[in-house]
C-alpha positions as CSV (number, residue, x, y, z in Angstrom):
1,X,-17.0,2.8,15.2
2,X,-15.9,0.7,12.7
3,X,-13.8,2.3,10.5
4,X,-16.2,4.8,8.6
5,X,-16.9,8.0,9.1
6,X,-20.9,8.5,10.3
7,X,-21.1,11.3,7.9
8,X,-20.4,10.0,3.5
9,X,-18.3,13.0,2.2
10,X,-16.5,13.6,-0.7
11,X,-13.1,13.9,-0.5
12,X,-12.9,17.4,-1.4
13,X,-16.1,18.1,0.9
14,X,-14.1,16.6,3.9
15,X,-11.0,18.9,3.0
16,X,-13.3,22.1,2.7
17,X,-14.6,21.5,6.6
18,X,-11.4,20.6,7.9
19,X,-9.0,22.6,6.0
20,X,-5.6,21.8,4.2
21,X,-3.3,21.6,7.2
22,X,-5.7,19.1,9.0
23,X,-6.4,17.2,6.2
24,X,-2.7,16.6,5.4
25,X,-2.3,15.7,9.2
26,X,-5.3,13.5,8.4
27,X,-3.3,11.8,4.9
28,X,-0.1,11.0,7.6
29,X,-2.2,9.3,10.2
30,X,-4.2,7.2,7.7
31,X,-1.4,5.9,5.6
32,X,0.7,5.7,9.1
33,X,-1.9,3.4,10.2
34,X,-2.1,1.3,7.1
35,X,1.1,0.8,6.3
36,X,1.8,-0.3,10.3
37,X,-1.1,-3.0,9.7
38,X,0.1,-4.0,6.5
39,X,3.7,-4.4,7.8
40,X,2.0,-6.6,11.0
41,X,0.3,-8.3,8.8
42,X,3.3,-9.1,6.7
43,X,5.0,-10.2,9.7
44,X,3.0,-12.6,11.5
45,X,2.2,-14.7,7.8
46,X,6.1,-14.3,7.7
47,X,6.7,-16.0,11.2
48,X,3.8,-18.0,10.5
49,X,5.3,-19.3,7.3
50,X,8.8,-19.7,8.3
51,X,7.5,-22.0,11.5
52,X,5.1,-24.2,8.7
53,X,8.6,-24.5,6.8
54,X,10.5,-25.7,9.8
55,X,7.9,-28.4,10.6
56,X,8.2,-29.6,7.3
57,X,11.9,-29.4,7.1
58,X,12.0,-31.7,10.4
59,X,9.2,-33.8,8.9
60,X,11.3,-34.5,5.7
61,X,14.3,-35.4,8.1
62,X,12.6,-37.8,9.8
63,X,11.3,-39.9,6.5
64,X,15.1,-39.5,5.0
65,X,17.6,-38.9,8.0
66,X,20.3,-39.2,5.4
67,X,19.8,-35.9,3.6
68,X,19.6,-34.2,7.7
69,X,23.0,-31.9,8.0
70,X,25.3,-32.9,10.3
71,X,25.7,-30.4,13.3
């Protein structure tokens, strides 16, 4: 399984065999599971980002100590 159906249905076909209640059940899981990805996805490039911006920050420090804050 890789993320298709084995069957390709139409949209309304899918509804029609499954009916309305299931196929809203359906809607919630699907865009559940998106938007958790998405939001996984937003957070590791986030984290990765954020430590890249570090290492750069303590790379600049070390070629012009002067501009480091004090602590």
């Amino acid at each position: 399984f890789h993320g298709k159906p084995p069957l390709k249905l139409t949209t309304n076909r899918f509804k029609e065999l499954i009916g309305l209640g299931k196929y809203h059940q359906y809607l919630n899981y699907f865009y559940g599971i998106t938007t958790e990805e998405v939001l996984g996805k937003i957070v590791n490039s986030t984290s990765t980002l954020s430590e890249s911006v570090e290492r750069e920050r303590k790379r600049s420090w070390d070629l012009a100590p002067e501009f480091k804050p004090q602590a």
